[in-house]
C-alpha positions in Angstrom: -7.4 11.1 -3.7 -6.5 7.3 -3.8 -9.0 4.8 -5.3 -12.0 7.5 -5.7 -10.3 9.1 -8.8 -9.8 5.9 -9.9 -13.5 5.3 -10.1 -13.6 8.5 -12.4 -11.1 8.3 -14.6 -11.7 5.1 -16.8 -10.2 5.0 -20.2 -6.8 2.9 -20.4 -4.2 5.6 -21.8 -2.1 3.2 -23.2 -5.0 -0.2 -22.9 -2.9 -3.4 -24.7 -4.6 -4.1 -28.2 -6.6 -1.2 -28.1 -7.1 -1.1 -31.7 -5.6 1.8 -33.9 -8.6 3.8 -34.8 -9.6 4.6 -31.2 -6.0 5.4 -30.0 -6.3 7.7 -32.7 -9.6 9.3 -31.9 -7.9 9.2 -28.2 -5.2 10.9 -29.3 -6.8 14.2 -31.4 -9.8 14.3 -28.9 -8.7 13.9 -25.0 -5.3 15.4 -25.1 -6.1 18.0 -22.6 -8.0 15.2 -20.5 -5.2 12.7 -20.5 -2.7 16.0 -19.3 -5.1 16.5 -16.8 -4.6 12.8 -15.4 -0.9 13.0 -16.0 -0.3 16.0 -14.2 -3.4 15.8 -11.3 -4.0 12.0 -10.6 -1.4 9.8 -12.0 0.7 10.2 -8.0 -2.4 7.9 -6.9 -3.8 6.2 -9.8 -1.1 4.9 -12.1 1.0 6.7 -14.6 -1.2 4.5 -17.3 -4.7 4.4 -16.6 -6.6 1.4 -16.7 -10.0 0.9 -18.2 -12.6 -0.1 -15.5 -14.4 -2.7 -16.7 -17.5 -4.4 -14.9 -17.0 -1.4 -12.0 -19.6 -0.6 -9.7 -20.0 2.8 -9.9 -21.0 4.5 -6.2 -21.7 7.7 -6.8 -23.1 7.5 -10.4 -21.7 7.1 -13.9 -24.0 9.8 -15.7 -21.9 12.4 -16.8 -23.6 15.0 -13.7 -22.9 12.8 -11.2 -19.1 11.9 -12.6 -18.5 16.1 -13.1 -20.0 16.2 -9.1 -17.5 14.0 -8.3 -14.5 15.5 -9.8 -15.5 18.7 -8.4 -16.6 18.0 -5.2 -14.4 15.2 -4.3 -14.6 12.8 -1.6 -12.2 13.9 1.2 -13.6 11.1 3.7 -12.6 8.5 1.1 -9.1 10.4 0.5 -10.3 11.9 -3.0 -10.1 15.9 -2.7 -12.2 18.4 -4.7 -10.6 20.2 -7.9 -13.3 22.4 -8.6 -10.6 25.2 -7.5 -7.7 23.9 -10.1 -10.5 22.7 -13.3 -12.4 25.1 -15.0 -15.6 24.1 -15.9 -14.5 23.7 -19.8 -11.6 21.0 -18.4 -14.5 19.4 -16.3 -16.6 18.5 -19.5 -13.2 17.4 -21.0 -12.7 14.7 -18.5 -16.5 13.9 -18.2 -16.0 13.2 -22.2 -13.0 11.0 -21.5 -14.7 9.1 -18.9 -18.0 8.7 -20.6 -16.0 7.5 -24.3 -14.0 5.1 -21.9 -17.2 3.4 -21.0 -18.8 3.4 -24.3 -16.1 1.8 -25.9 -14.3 -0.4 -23.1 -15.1 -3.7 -25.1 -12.9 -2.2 -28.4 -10.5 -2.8 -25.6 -8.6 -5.7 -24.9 -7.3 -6.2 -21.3 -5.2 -9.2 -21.5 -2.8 -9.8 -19.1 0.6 -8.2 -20.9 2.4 -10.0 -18.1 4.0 -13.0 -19.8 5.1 -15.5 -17.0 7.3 -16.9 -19.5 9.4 -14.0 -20.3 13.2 -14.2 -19.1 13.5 -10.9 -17.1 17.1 -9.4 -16.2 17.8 -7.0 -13.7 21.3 -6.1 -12.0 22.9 -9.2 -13.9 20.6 -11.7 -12.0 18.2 -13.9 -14.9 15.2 -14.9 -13.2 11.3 -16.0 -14.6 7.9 -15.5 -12.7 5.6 -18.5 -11.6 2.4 -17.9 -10.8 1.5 -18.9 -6.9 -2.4 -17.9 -6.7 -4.6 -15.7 -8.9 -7.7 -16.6 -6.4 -7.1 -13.4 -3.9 -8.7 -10.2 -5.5 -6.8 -7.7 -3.5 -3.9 -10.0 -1.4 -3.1 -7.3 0.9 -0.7 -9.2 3.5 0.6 -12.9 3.4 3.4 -14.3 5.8 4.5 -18.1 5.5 3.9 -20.9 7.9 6.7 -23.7 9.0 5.6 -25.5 6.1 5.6 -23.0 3.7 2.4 -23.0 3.2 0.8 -19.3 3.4 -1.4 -17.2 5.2 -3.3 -14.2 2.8 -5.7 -11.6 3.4 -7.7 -10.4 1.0 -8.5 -6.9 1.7 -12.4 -7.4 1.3 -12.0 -9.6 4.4 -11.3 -12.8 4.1 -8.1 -15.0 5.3 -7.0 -17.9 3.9 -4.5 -20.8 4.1 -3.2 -21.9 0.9 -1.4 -25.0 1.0 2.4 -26.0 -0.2 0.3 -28.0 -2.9 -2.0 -24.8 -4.2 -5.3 -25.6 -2.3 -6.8 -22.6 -1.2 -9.3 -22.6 2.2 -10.6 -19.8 3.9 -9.9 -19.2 7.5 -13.2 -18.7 9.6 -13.9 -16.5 12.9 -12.2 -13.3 11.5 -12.9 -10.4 13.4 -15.4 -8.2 11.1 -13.9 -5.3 8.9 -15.2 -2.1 7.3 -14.0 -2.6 3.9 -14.4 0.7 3.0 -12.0 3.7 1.2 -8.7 1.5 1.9 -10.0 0.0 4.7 -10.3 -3.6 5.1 -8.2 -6.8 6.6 -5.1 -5.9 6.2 -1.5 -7.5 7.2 -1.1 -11.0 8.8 2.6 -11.6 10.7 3.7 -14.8 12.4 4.4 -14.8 16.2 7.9 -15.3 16.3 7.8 -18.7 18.6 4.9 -19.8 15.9 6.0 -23.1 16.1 5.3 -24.0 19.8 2.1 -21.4 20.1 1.1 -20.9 16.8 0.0 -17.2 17.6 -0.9 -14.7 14.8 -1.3 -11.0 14.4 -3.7 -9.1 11.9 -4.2 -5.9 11.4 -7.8 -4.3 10.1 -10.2 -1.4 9.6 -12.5 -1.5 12.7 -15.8 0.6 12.8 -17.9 1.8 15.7 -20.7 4.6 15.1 -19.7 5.3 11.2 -16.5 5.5 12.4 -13.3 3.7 11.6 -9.7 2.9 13.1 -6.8 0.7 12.6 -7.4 -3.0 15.3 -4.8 -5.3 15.9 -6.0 -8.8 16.9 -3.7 -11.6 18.0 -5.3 -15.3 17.8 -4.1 -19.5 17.6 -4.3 -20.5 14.2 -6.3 -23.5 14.4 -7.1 -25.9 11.3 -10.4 -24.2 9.7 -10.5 -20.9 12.0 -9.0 -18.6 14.4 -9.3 -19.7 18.2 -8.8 -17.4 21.0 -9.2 -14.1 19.3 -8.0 -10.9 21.4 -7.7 -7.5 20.3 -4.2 -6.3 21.1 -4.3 -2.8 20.0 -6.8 -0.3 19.0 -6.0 3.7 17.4 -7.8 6.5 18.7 -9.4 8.4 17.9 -11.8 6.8 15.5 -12.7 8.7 12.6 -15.2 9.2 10.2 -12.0 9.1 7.4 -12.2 6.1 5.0 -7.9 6.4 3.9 -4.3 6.5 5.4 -4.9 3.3 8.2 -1.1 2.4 7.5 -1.7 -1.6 8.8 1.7 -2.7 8.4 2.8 -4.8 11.0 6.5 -6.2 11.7 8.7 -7.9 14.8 11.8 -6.3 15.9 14.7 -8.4 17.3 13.7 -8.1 21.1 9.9 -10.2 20.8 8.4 -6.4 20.5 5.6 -5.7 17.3 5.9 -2.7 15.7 2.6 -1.1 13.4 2.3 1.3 11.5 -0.6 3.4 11.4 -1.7 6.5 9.2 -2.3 9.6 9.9 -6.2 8.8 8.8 -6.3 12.0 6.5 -6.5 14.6 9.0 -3.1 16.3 8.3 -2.9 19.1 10.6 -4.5 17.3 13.7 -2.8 13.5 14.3 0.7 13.5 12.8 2.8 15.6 15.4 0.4 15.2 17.8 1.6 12.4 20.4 -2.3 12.1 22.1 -3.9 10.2 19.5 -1.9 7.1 17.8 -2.5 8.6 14.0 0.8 9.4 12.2 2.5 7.0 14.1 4.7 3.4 14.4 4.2 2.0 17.7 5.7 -0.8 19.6 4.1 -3.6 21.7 4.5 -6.3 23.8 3.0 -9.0 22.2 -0.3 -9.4 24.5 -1.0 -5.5 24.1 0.6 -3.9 26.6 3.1 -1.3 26.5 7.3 -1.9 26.8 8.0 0.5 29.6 11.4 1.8 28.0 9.3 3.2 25.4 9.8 6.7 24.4 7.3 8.6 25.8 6.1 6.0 28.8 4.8 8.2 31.4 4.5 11.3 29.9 1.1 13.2 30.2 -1.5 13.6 27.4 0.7 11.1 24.9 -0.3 7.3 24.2 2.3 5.4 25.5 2.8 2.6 22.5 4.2 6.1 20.5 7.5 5.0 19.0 8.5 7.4 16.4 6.0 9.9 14.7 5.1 12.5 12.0 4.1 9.8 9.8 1.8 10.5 6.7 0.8 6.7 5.7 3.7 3.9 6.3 2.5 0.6 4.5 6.3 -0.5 4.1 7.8 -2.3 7.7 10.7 -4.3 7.6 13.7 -5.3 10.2 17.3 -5.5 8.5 18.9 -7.8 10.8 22.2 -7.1 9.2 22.3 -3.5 9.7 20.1 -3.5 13.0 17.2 -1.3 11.7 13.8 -1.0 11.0 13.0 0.1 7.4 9.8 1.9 7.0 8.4 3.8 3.7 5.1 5.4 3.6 2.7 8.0 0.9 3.8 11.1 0.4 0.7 13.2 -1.2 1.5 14.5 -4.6 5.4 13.2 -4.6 7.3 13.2 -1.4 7.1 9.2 -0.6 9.8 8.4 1.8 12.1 5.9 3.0 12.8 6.3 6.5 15.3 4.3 9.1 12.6 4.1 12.3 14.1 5.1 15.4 13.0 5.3 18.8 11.2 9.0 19.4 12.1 10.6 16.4 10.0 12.9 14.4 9.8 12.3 10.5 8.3 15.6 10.5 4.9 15.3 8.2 3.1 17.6 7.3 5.4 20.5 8.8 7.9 19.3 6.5 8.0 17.3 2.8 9.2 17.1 -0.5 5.2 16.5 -1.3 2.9 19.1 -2.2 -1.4 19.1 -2.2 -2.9 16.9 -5.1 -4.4 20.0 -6.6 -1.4 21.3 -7.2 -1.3 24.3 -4.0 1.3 24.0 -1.6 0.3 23.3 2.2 4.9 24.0 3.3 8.0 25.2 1.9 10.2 23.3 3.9 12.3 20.1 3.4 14.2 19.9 6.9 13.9 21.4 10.0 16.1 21.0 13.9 14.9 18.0 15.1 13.0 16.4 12.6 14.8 13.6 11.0 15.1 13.5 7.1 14.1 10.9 5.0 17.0 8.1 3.7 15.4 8.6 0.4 12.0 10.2 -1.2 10.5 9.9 -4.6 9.4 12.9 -6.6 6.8 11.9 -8.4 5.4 9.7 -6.2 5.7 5.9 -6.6 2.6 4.7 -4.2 4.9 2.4 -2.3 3.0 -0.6 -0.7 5.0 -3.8 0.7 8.6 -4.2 0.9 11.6 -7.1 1.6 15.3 -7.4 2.3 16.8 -9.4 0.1 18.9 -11.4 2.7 19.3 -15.2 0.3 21.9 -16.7 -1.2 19.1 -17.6 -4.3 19.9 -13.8 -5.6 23.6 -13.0 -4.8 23.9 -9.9 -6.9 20.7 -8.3 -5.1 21.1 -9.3 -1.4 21.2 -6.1 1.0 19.1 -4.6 -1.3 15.4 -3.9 -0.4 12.6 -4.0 -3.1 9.6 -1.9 -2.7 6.2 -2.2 -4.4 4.8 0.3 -6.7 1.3 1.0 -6.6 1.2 3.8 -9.3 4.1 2.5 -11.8 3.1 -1.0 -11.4 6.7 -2.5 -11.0 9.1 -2.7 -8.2 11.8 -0.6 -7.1 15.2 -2.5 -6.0 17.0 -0.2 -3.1 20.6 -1.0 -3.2 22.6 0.8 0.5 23.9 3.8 -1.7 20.0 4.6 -2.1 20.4 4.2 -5.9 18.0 2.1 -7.5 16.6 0.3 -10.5 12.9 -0.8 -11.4 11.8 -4.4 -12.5 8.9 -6.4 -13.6 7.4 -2.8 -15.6 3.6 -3.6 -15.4 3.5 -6.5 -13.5 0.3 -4.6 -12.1 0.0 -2.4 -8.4 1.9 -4.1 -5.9 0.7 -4.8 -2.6 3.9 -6.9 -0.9 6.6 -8.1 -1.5 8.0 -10.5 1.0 10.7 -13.7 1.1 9.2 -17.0 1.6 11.2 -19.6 4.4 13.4 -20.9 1.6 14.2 -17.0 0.4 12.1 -17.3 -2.4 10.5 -13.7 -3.6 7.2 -13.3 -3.9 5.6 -10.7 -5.2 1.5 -9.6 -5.0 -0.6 -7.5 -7.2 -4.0 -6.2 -7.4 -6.3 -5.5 -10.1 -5.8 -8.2 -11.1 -5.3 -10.3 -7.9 -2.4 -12.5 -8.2 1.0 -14.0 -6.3 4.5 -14.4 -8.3 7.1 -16.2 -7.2 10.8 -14.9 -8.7 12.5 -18.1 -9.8 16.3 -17.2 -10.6 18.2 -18.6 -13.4 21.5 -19.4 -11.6 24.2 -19.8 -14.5 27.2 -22.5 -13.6 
């Protein structure tokens, strides 16, 4: 359902400065349709929806072709059909939204209400936002050089370096993506002995006959383009799926690189399945080939860079050096997002069990735990979307560090995770957030889409 819902339902629920009369006409006229959203589409697509404006429409923005869409869905794209849950009467009453969203998007105004200015407080640390970059439409993955200068992808498929000074230049000889569904470049990691090989890793969407998969490529960083490209890793089977490649891509303490990929949308087939890598976080060596204590290394009819499994989509990765784990979160469907502690051959259990249930409202299991399926640190019910995600580990924010913070994609803020699992949201409507990561001075940075920009969390230390 992610991101072809979005393309349907277009009105902004609660659009800054829309002006009185039409939140009024909003208010008598689509209450049904805005229940709908709330209750069917705001897991993937925001709890407020946002007015499209200037959106290329793919499938058609007649109201036949948008009541098609809502009832027939998109299921390689991740959007399922609802003709079963609508009636036809609550079809028409969504079309109307839709169609009185596009009619009167310019009574709308879509300012940023993001203030960089504002003095924001959370857990009794002060702290402002500067704006790094609002060049990046969708900056998917970013990871910081020596220097500090940074490495972004923009999910469309471009890298570039931007400089400690703010210039931005695009990075040539990437490999080519299918930016399609949520496919596209994805996330870029450092080698960790950068500074005497100055090796990268990037993650993206990889097509072959229609088809698409989550790549790996490792290449030199050279001073315009990449040098030396070599695909490292490669997820079969490819699939005609345009949602769930996971991409996330982390080092763990030993020189070995974990990713993450999704379970590509086909639930009942990849996820507890060790012969295809779907549903899955492997581990690497860093030229490709496979650690040989690794779980299931030399067992028949399973891929051998398996490291834990029963994964739905993970797009959070992150070591705790502290604690000596891996962190992961991924997408639950309609709630049941989970934080997980990743550990070597464990199964996470999706879809046998969750605390999820089917977008359209049906149930696909009624159970939470099971023997031998390892329960989640934490889930979200309702969803959250998470995307991106950082350990607080500096001395610049002494009341959060420990704590991880976790990017929203459907309440447009981040989540702090303090080590009881209790946690507090901050910057409410920053926009969806893509990453969150710590810069080499243990700065916080923050991305967002939608759109595109970089914030950096400046604190307001008090003597």
């Amino acid at each position: 359902m992610k991101y072809y819902l979005v393309t349907l339902i277009l009105i902004g629920l609660y659009a800054c400065g829309a002006n009185s009369e039409l939140n009024k006409i909003e208010k008598d006229q689509f209450a049904e349709a805005k229940s709908l959203y709330a209750s069917n589409c705001a897991s993937c697509h925001g709890q407020q929806m946002a007015m499209f404006v200037d959106r290329n429409w793919k499938h058609g923005s007649d109201p036949d072709s948008l009541a098609l869409s809502i009832k027939k869905g998109y299921p390689d794209d991740g959007m399922p059909a609802f003709e079963a849950l609508f009636s036809e009467e609550q079809v028409q009453e969504l079309v109307k939204y839709i169609t009185y969203g596009i009619d009167n998007r310019e009574s709308f105004s879509f300012d940023d209400p993001f203030n960089p200015d504002t003095i924001f407080e959370t857990d009794g640390l002060k702290y402002r936002l500067e704006l790094i970059s609002d060049e990046v439409d969708v900056p998917w993955g970013y990871a910081f050089l020596p220097d500090n200068s940074m490495l972004i992808t923009d999910i469309s498929g471009e890298l570039y370096h931007r400089s400690v000074e703010g210039e931005l230049q695009e990075i040539g000889n990437v490999p080519e993506v299918v930016h399609a569904g949520q496919g596209g470049l994805m996330d870029v990691e450092l080698d960790p002995d950068f500074e005497t090989n100055n090796l990268v890793y990037i993650s993206y969407s990889k097509g072959k006959d229609d088809k698409q998969t989550t790549a790996v490529i490792r290449a030199k960083l050279g001073e315009k383009q990449l040098e030396d490209v070599t695909e490292i890793f490669e997820a079969l089977p490819y699939l005609s799926t345009r949602h769930h490649y996971g991409g996330r891509l982390e080092f763990d303490p030993d020189g070995y690189l974990m990713i993450t990929v999704g379970d590509r949308g086909r639930r009942d087939d990849n996820p507890q399945s060790l012969e295809n890598h779907c549903g899955k976080v492997h581990r690497i060596n860093s030229d490709g080939s496979i650690p040989q204590d690794n779980p299931f290394v030399g067992q028949a009819n399973a891929m051998e860079s398996i490291y834990s499994y029963g994964h739905r989509n993970p797009q959070g990765l992150i070591y705790d050096a502290d604690r000596g784990i891996m962190w992961e979160h991924e997408h639950g469907p309609r709630g049941g997002d989970e934080l997980n502690i990743v550990r070597k051959g464990e199964n996470f259990g999706w879809p046998v069990v969750s605390f999820g249930i089917n977008y359209n409202g049906t149930t696909f299991t009624n159970k939470t735990e099971m023997e031998g399926m390892t329960e989640p640190e934490k889930y979200w019910v309702p969803s959250i979307a998470p995307c991106g995600m950082a350990l607080v580990y500096s001395d610049l924010y002494p009341e959060w560090k420990g704590d991880l913070l976790i990017g929203s994609l459907r309440f447009k803020y981040v989540t702090k995770v303090s080590e009881d699992m209790s946690e507090v949201s901050m910057l409410k409507n920053i926009g969806r957030v893509r990453n969150v990561k710590l810069d080499r001075e243990g700065y916080i940075y923050v991305s967002v889409e939608e759109p595109g920009a970089i914030y950096k969390l400046i604190p307001i230390l008090e003597n």
